[in-house]
Structures are given as structure tokens and as C-alpha cells.
C-alpha positions in Angstrom: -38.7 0.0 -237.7 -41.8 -2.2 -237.6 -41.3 -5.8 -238.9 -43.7 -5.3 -242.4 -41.5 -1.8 -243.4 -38.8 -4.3 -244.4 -40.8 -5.6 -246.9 -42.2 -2.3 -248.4 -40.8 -0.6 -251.5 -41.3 3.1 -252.0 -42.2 4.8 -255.0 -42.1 8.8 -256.0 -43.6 10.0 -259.3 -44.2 13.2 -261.0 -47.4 14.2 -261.5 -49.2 17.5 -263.2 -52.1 19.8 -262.4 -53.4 21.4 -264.7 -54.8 24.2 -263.2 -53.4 27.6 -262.2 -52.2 28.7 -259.1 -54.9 31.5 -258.6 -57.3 28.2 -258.9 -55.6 26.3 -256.3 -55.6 29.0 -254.0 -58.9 30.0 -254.4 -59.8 26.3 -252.9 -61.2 24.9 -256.5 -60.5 21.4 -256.4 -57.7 19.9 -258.7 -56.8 16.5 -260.2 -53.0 15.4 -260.0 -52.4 13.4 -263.6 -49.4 10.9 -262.7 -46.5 10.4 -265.0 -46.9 7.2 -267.0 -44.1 4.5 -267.3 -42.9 1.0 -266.8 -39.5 1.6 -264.7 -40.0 -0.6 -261.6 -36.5 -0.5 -260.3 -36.4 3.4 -259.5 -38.4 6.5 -258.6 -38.2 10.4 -260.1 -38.9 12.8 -257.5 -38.2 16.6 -256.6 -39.8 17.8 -260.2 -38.7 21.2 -261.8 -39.9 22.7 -265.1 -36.4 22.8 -267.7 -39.7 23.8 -270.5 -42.2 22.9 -272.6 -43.8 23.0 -275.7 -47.0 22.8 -277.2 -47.2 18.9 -276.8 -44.3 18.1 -273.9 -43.2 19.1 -270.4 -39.1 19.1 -270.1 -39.1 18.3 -266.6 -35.6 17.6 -264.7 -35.7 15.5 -261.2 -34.0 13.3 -259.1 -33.6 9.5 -260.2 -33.2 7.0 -258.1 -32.4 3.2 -259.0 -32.6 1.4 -256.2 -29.6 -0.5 -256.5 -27.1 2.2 -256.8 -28.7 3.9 -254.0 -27.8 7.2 -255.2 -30.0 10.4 -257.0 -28.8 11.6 -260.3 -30.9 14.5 -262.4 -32.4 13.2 -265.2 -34.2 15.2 -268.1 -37.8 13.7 -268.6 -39.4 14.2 -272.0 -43.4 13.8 -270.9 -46.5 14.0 -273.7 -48.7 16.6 -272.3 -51.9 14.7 -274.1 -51.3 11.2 -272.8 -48.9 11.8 -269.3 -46.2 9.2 -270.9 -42.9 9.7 -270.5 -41.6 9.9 -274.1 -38.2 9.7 -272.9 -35.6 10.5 -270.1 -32.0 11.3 -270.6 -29.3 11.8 -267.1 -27.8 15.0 -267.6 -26.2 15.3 -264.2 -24.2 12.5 -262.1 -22.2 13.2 -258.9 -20.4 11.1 -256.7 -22.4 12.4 -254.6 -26.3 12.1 -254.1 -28.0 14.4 -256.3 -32.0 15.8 -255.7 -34.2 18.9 -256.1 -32.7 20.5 -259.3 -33.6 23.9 -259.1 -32.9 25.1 -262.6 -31.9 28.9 -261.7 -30.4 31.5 -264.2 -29.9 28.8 -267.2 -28.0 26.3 -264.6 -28.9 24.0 -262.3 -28.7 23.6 -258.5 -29.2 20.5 -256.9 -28.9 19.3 -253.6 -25.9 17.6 -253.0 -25.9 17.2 -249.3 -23.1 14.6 -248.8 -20.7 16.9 -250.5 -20.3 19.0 -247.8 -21.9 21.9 -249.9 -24.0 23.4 -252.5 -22.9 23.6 -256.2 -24.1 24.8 -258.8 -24.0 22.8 -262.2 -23.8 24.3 -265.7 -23.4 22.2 -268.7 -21.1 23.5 -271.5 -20.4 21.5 -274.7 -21.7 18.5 -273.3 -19.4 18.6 -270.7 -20.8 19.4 -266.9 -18.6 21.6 -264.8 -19.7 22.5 -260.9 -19.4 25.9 -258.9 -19.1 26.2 -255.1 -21.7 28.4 -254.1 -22.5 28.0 -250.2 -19.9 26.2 -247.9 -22.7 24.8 -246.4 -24.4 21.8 -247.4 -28.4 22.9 -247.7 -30.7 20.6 -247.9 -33.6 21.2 -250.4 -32.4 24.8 -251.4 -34.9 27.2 -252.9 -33.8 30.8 -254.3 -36.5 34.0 -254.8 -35.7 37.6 -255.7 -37.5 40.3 -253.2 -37.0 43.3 -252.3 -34.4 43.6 -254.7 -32.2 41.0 -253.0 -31.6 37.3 -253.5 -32.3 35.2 -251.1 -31.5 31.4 -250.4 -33.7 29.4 -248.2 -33.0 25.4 -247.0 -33.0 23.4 -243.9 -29.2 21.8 -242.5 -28.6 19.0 -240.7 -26.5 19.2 -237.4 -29.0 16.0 -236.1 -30.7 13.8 -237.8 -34.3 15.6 -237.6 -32.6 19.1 -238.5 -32.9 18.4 -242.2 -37.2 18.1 -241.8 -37.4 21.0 -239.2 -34.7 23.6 -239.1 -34.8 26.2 -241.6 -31.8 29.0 -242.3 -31.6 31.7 -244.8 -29.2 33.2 -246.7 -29.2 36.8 -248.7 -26.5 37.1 -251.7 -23.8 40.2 -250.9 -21.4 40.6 -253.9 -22.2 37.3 -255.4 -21.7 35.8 -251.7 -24.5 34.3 -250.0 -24.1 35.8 -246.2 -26.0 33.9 -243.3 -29.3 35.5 -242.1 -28.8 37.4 -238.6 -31.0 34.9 -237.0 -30.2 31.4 -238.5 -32.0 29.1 -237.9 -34.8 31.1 -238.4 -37.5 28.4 -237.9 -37.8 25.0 -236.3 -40.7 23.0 -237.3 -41.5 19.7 -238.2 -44.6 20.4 -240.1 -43.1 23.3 -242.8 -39.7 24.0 -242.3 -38.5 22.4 -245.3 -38.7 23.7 -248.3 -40.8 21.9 -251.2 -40.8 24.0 -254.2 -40.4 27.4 -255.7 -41.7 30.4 -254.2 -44.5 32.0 -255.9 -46.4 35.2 -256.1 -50.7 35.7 -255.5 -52.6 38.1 -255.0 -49.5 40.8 -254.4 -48.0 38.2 -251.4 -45.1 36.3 -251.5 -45.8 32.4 -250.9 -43.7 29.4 -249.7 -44.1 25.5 -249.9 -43.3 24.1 -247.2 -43.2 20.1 -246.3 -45.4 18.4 -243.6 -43.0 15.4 -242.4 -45.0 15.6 -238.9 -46.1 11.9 -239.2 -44.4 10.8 -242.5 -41.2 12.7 -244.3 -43.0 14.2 -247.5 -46.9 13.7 -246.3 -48.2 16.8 -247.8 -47.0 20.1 -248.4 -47.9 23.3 -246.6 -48.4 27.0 -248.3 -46.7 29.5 -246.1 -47.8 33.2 -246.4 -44.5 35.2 -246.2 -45.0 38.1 -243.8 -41.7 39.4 -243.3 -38.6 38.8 -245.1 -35.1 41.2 -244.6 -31.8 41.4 -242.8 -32.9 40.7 -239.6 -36.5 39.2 -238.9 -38.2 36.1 -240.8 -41.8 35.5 -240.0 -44.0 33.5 -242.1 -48.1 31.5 -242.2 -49.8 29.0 -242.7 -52.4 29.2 -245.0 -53.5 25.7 -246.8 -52.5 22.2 -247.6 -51.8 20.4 -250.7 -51.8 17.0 -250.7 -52.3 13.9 -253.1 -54.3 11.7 -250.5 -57.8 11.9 -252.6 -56.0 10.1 -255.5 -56.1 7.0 -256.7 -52.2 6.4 -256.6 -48.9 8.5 -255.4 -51.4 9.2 -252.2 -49.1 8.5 -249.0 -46.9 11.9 -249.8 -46.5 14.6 -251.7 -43.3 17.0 -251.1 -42.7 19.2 -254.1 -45.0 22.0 -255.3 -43.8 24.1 -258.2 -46.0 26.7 -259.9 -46.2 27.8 -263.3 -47.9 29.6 -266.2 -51.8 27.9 -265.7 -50.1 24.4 -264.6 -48.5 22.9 -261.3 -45.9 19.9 -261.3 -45.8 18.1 -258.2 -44.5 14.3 -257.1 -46.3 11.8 -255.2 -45.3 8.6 -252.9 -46.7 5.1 -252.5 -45.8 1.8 -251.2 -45.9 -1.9 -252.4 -44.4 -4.9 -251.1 -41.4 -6.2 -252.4 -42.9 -10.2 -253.2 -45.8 -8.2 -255.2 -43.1 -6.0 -257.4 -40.8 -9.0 -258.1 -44.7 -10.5 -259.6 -44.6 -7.2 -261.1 -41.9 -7.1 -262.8 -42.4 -10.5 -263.8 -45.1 -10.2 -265.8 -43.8 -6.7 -267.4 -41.1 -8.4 -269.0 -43.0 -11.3 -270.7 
């Protein structure tokens, strides 16, 4: 680690574009609209539509204060008109780390690595009650329906670069998820892991992948899906969505999810930890 990394602090924050995906992928350009608050002792990351309404996005996503040092999901209530977060409520805490809340089949599951495996977590009467799912602990995992199957996608981590470069599948058998014949079915640094829902254009099925070639998160890669079943995976590369043109939340960007003419996203910076403690400083007079 070099010398000035000690004294940098980095941020993730949720962003919007408000644009469809036919847009994006027909190369218009887009604008990413940041989340606006005044937390300066955490970050929200991993974003995933809960829903919306006509003036708010529900969007759940991984909190992180930095001196517990450990992700929750939060609920974020943002104002469509003005980007501000109205308000944010923790819905699910863990002993264990907690990030990328997928919310599939009106429950949520969330990475929760350090458990030793994936959960899923569904909240009834208030009260929050996890389900074993996978044995495995996957990081980042992403679900999609083809072909009539369900399929589970996320990296693992035997070593410590497997969890940015070695992808694995899984396809659900009698409400088991089996591994895939070739596990791991990819090893790359620039878009094994996944960084957001699948999505549909044009016909083809698509996948965001990270880019954590130079820096984990830098940018996210849209992978063509060319062949998906029991035995072969095969997939391309076909753009990159970043947030390096905008004015802040430009280092990274590492989730890409896709909705109905909007996209949510998240985006990383840096500061210096003497400049935040000024910061926060003057925020509280």
C-alpha cells in the first residue's frame, strides 16, 4: 500500500439514470444524478430497486459506517425530483457482513460471504428470519430465469483475487441449486464478477459484469450471453459503463441494475481523511 492510501477515505453512492436501457445501449450518452445527503461517516453501495412511486425510488443497499466496519441493508427513501434522500431505515442486520441485496421473489438475498454461505432473508411481522440456500458462500450473487430454468451466477473465493475473477454457476433442481458441470466457468479480472441484474435487449440475454483490472469496482462491463445450459457457458463483451465523465462518484462504478425507462447505479470517490474531519466540522455547526 502506498504511503498517501492511508490517508484516503472512500466513499460509494447511489446514483440514477434516467434513461432506458434501449438508450444506453444504443450508445446515447447518459447523465448519472448522485444521491443527495449529509452522512460523512458511511457509504451505500450495491443499489437494488425495493419500488417506487410517482415521486420516490425505494432503493435497498449495503451500508457501511466506518466504524463498525461491517455492511447492513438499509431501505433508502429517495425524492425522484430533487435526488435527496428523504429517509433510510436498516431492515436487515447480520452478524455477518451484509452487501448486494438482490430483492428476488418478495425476499431478499444478500451477500453474506463470511457466513460461510448464502441466505436468503424474508421479513415477517417485523421480525427477519434467514434460509440457507447454497452451502457455498457467493460472492455478489445474481439470479435470471432462462430457458425455463433458474440459474444462480457469483464469483467464490478460494484466494484472495478469486472473488474479482472466478466466476461459477449454479442451476436450481427441486428447489436445490446444483453446481454447473464446469465450475468455474470463467476466470477474469476484468468481468467475472457480477455487478447487477441480468437484463433482456434486443431478444439477447445481457450480463454486468465488474472491471477490477486496475481498481476493484472501476467500471462495469456488459457481457452478451451467448450460451447458457447444463454444460457450456460462453459469454461477450460488448460496452462499458462507467461514471468517470462525472463530476463526483468518478473513480468506480460496480453495480448496474436496469429497469422500466431508469438505471440505478453506485459510484466511488476518494478524499483525505484531514479534509473530512474539516468536513464534518463545518456540517455540524
Amino acid at each position: 500500500m502506498k504511503f498517501i492510501d492511508k490517508f484516503r477515505i472512500g466513499y460509494w453512492n447511489v446514483g440514477v439514470i434516467e434513461k432506458s436501457i434501449e438508450s444506453v445501449m444504443s450508445d446515447e450518452s447518459y447523465e448519472i444524478r448522485w444521491m443527495k445527503h449529509r452522512y460523512k461517516d458511511r457509504f451505500f453501495a450495491d443499489p437494488f430497486l425495493h419500488h417506487q412511486d410517482e415521486s420516490h425510488y425505494y432503493i435497498l443497499a449495503e451500508e457501511l459506517i466506518f466504524a463498525k466496519r461491517k455492511g447492513t441493508i438499509v431501505l433508502l427513501k429517495v425524492n425522484k425530483r430533487t435526488m435527496k434522500l428523504v429517509n433510510r431505515k436498516e431492515i436487515i442486520v447480520d452478524e455477518y457482513h451484509l452487501s448486494y441485496p438482490n430483492f428476488e421473489d418478495g425476499s431478499i438475498v444478500a451477500e453474506n460471504y463470511k457466513s460461510g454461505c448464502l441466505s436468503r432473508f424474508v421479513s415477517e411481522s417485523g421480525i427477519v428470519k434467514k434460509t440457507k440456500i447454497l452451502d457455498i458462500p457467493l460472492i455478489d450473487p445474481t439470479f435470471v430465469e432462462y430457458c425455463g430454468k433458474k440459474w444462480l451466477f457469483g464469483t467464490t473465493k478460494e484466494q484472495e483475487i478469486d472473488s474479482n475473477s472466478k466466476l461459477s454457476i449454479f442451476i436450481e433442481e427441486d428447489g436445490k441449486f446444483i453446481p454447473h458441470y464446469k465450475n468455474p466457468v470463467k476466470f477474469s479480472i476484468n468481468s467475472a464478477r457480477p455487478g447487477g441484474k441480468f437484463f433482456w435487449f434486443k431478444g439477447e440475454l445481457y450480463r454486468p459484469a465488474q472491471n477490477c483490472e486496475h481498481l476493484y469496482g472501476e467500471d462495469i462491463r456488459i457481457m452478451r450471453v451467448t450460451q447458457l445450459d447444463r454444460n457450456n457457458y460462453c459469454e461477450e463483451y460488448v460496452k462499458t459503463i462507467s461514471s468517470h465523465s462525472s463530476d463526483r462518484y468518478n473513480l468506480g462504478l460496480h453495480t448496474f441494475n436496469t429497469y422500466d425507462g431508469f438505471i440505478i447505479v453506485d459510484g466511488y470517490e476518494c478524499t483525505f481523511q484531514f479534509v473530512q474531519r474539516v468536513i464534518n466540522k463545518l456540517t455540524r455547526c
